[in-house]
N, C-alpha and C positions, 0 to 999 in steps of 0.2 A: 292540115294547113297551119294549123296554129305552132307546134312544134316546128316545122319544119321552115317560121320565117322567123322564128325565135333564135334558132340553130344561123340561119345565115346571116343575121343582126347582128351577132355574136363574132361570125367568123370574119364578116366586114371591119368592125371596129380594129382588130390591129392592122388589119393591110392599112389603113387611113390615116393609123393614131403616127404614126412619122410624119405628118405633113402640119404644115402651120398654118392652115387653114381649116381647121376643125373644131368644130366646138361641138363636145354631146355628155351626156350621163348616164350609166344605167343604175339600177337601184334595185334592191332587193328587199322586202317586207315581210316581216311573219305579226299578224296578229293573232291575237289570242282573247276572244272576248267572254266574260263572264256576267250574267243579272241573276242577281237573287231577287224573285218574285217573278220572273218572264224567263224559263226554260226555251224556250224558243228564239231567245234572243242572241243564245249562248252560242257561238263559232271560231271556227280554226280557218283564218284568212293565210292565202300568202297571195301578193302582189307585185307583179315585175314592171318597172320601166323603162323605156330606152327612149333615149330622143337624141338626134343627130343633125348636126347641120355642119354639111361639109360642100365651101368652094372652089368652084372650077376643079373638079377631080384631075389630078396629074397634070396640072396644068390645059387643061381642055376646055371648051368650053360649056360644061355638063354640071349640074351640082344636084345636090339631096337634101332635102330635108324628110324628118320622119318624129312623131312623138307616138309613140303607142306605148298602149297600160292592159297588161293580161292581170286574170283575176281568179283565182283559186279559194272554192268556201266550200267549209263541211259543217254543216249545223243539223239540228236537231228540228223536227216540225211532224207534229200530232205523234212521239214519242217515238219517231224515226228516223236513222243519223240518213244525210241526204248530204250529195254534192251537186258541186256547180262549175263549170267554167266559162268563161267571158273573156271576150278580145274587144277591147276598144279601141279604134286605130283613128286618132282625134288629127294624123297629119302624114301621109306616107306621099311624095311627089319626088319628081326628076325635069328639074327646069336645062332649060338649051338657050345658050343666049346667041341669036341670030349674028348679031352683029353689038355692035354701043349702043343701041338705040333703041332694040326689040328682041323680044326675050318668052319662048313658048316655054308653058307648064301644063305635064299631064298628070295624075294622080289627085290625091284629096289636099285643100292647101285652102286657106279662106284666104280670099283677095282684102286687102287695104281700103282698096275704096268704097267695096262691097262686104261690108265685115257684116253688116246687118243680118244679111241674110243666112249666114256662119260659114259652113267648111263646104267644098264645093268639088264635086266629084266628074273630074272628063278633064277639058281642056280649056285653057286659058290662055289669052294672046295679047302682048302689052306693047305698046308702040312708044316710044320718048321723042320728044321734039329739046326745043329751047325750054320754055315754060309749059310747054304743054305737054299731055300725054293721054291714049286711049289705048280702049282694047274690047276684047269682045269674049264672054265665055259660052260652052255648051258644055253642059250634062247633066247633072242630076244632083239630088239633093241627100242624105244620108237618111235612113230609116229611124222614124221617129218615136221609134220603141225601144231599138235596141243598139240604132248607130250605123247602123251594118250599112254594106250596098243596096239599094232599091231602085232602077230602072223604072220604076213606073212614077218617079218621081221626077221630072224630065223637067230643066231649066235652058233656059237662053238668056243672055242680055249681052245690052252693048254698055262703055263709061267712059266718060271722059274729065279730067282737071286740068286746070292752069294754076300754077303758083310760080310765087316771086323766086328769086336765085336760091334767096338765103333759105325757100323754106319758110318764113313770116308769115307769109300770106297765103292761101289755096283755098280753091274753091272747084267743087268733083259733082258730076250730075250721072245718074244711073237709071238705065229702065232695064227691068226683067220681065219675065214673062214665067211660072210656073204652072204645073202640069200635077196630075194627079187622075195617072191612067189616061183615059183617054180626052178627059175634058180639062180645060182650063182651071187651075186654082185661086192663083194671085196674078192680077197687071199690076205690079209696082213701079213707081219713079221715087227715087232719093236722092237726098240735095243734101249738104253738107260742106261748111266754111270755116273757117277757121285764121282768126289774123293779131297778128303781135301788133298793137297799134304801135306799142311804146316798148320802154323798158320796165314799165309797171302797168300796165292795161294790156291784155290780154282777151278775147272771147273766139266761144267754139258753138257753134250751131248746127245741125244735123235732123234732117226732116224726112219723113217719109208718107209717102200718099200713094191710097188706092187708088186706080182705073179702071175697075172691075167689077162688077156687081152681077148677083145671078142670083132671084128670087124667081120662086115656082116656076121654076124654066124660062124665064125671061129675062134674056140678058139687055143691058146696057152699060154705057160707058160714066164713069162717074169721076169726078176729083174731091176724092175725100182724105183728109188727115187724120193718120191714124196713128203717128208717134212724132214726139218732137222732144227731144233734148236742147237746151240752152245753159250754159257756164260763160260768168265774167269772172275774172281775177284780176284784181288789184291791190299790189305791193305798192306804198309808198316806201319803202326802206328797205331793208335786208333783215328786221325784223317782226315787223308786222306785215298782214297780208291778212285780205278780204276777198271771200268769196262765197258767189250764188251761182242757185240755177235752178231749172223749172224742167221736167223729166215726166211726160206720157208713154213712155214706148213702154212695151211689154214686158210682161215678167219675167224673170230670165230660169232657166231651166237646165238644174242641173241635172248633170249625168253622173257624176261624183261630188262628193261633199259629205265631209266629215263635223259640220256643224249639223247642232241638235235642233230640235223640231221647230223650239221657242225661240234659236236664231237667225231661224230659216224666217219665222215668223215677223221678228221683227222687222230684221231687212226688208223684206218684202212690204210690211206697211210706214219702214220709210224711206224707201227707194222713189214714188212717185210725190210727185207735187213741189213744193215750191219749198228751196234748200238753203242758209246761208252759213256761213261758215268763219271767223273768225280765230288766227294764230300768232299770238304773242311770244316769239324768243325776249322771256324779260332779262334772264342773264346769261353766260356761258351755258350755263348745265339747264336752266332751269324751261318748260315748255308751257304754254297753257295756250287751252284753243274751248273754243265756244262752238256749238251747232244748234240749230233749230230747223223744224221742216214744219208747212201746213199745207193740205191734200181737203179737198172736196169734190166728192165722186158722185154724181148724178145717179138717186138710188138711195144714197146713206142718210140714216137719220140726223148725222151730225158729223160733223166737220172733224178732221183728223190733226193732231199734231203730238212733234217730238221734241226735244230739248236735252241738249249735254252737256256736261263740262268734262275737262281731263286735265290735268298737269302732270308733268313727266319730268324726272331729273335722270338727265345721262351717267352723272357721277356722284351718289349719293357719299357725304362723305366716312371716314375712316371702313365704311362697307364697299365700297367704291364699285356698285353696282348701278346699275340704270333701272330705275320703277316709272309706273304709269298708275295714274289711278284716274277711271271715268264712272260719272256715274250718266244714268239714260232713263227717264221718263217718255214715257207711248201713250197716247190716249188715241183711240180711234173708233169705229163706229163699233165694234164689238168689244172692246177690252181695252181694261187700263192695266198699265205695271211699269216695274223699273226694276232695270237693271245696274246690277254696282257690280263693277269690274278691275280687280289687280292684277298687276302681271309685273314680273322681275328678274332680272337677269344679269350674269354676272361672267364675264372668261378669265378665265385660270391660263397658268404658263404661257405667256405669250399668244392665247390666242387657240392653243393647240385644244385647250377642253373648253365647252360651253356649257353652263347650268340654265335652265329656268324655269319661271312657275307660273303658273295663270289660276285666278281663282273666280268666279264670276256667282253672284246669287241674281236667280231670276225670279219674279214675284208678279204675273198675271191674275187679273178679277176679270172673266169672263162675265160681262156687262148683262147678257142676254140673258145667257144661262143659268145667271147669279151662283157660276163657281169660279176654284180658282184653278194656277197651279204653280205649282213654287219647285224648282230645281235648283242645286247647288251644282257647279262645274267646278272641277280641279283638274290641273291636267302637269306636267314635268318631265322635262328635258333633258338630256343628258349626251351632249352632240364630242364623238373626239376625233378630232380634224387631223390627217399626217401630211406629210410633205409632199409625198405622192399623189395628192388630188384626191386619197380615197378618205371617208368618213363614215365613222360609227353614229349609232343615234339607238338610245333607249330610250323610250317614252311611256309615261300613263296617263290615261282619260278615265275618267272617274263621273258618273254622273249620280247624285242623288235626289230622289225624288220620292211621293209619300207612299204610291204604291211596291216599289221598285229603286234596286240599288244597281247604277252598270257599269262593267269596269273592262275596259281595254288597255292592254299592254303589246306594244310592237317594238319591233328590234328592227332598222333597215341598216343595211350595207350600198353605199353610194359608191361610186367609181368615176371621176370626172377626167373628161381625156380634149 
């Protein structure tokens, strides 16, 4: 299977690439990883991706979209070389637009209004009015181990929004229902609004609540909050600008991700809680921006919070390259550290080559455990862009740490059509 819709992805893209309505990429990757102190670690990736979005085919009224990532690994584990393949298929649909107004999708495709719930496998039916718009889906949800199809993971819902002409204003309400085999999973309803008050005030709200509950076989109905995102922003000027927000929803769960344990880390302790955010353009080239977060989680011995700064110059002079420098403090209920972070970048001949470097030292004191851990990250770029939409890219990741040294190098070839 895998082969064989790799091969017709492939033989799609030129019948398409004539039309002016296409937008896709494919990419090709070879990694090569090496640790000294973790033989295990050590692997021969290649990674393919294609993503496609092409409308009204031949003028019709049918369109495609598709993003999928296959994945090729040969590594080493208990001193025996081993492989692997994987297909991740994160968006493969075929929409039919009825008419102006309403517009059927079958395949995997996560809806706008429904993003929460993520990518959504069956059928989807969207209706447009003046201001208003509904719709209703049915199928299933992807398998939560490996992505794949699963049928026993069976969804329904219906949604609807109103927003202003321009867009400024909307306001979307949702209820689902999922499934997990034969008994009910989740009753959810989510709410979500979002309005330009001004040309400097802005805010976005988005909520989500239980109707569901099933302890030792006894169900009942319940209205419980179980995630809520809130952001204001406010620009007095075209150089300053302010912003917060306050963030429960859940952790987010990746299926790919090239950040290290300690990044995963941090993010995650400060993704929730209460965020604000302040960015000063002080002059042409020059950037600085302020952040702070504090989180208190029912459970924790103590009260969590983070704090950054960064300045950035676009055009550093007679180097005439762009730098960033931030540094980040964490304190939270199990660990304190900080991270210092450079990155810098620079294009040559018009554009056509791109250099950069990132450097990051990470410094955690496990609170509980009273240890630490300290990694250094390097990583460089080396991207050469041609006229034809295609692009080379050399890269190293470098990570050092006390037990263990680990070093990845990739090569991708990009094709943009």
């Amino acid at each position: 299977m895998f082969n064989k819709l790799i091969i017709f992805l492939i033989l799609l893209v030129p019948i398409l690439n004539g039309q002016d309505n296409v937008d896709g990429r494919i990419s090709i990757s070879s990694f090569s990883n090496y640790s000294e102190g973790f033989s295990e670690r050590s692997a021969l990736r290649l990674k393919q991706r294609f993503s496609l979005d092409v409308r009204n085919i031949a003028d019709s009224k049918f369109s495609f979209t598709s993003y999928i990532n296959s994945d090729y690994r040969q590594y080493l584990r208990n001193d025996e070389n081993l492989t692997s393949r994987h297909l991740n298929i994160y968006a493969l649909a075929l929409c039919y637009d009825i008419n102006n107004k309403s517009s059927l999708i079958i395949g995997r495709k996560i809806n706008p209004v429904l993003s929460n719930i993520g990518a959504i496998d069956g059928l989807q039916y969207n209706r447009n009015w003046e201001k208003y718009s509904g719709g209703i889906i049915l199928g299933s949800r992807p398998d939560f181990n490996d992505y794949g199809y699963n049928n026993k993971l069976l969804e329904a819902g219906i949604y609807g929004s109103r927003s202003s002409i321009d867009k400024s204003n909307q306001i979307s309400l949702a209820l689902t229902q999922q499934m997990n085999g034969n008994s009910i999973d989740r009753r959810s309803l989510y709410f979500s609004h979002q309005n330009k008050v001004s040309d400097k005030f802005r805010y976005y709200l988005n909520g989500e609540f239980d109707l569901y509950k099933k302890i030792d076989s006894v169900v009942s109905s319940s209205f419980r909050l179980t995630g809520l995102y809130i952001s204001t922003t406010y620009r007095p000027n075209k150089a300053l600008s302010f912003s917060s927000s306050y963030n429960s929803r859940k952790n987010i769960i990746y299926y790919e991700t090239f950040k290290s344990y300690a990044e995963q880390l941090f993010n995650d302790e400060t993704r929730h809680g209460i965020r604000t955010r302040i960015n000063w353009k002080i002059s042409r080239y020059i950037y600085f921006g302020l952040n702070s977060g504090y989180r208190f989680k029912k459970g924790d011995d103590r009260s969590s919070y983070n704090y950054s700064g960064s300045i950035s110059h676009s055009k550093l002079p007679l180097l005439n390259v762009m730098s960033r420098l931030t540094v980040s403090y964490l304190r939270s209920n199990y660990l304190e550290g900080e991270i210092v972070d450079f990155y810098i970048s620079k294009n040559l001949f018009s554009g056509f080559l791109a250099v950069s470097s990132n450097y990051k030292n990470i410094d955690y004191n496990y609170t509980q455990s009273n240890s630490n851990h300290k990694q250094q990250l390097l990583s460089g770029d080396l991207t050469w862009q041609l006229k034809s939409k295609l692009s080379f890219t050399l890269s190293y990741y470098g990570s050092i740490e006390d037990e263990m040294d680990y070093n990845q190098i990739y090569f991708v070839v990009t094709q943009r059509f």
